[in-house]
C-alpha positions in Angstrom: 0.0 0.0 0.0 1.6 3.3 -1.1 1.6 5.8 2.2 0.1 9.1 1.2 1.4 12.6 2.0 -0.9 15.8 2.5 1.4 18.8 2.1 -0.5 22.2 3.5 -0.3 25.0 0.3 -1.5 28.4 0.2 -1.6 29.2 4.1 -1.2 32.8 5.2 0.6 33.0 8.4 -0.8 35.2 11.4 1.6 38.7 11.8 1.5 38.4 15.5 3.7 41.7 15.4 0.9 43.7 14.6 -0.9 46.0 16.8 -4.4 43.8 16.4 -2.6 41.4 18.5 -2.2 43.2 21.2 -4.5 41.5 23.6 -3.3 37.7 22.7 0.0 39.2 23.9 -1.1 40.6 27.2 -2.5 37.8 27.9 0.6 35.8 26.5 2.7 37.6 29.4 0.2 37.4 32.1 0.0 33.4 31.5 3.6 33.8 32.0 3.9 36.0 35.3 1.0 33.9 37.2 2.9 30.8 36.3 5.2 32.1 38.0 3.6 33.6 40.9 1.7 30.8 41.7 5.5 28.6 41.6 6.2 31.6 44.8 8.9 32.8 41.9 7.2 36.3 42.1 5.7 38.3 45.0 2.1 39.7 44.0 3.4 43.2 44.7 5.9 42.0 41.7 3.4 40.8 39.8 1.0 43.9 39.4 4.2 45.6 38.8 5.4 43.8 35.9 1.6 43.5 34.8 1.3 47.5 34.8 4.6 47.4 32.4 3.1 45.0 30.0 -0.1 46.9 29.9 1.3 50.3 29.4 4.1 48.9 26.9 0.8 48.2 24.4 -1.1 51.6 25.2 
């Protein structure tokens, strides 16, 4: 039996760089930072620090 192979054509990757992405990037980083503050790796004081950095970075 001959194995088939699909191959994907025509696809237009997402531009995650542009400004329309801006939410799904604040969110990205938040995911990040409360990974890490619920592993005790940040203080929540840190946390709503580095949260006020992202959100100002993209306003």
């Amino acid at each position: 039996m001959k194995k088939e192979k699909y191959v994907l054509q025509d696809t237009e990757q997402p531009d995650i760089d542009k400004l329309d992405c801006k939410d799904f990037k604040i969110n990205f980083q938040r995911a990040i930072l409360l990974s890490l503050l619920e592993s005790h790796k940040l203080t929540p004081s840190q946390f709503e620090a580095c949260m006020d950095k992202v959100v100002q970075k993209y306003f």
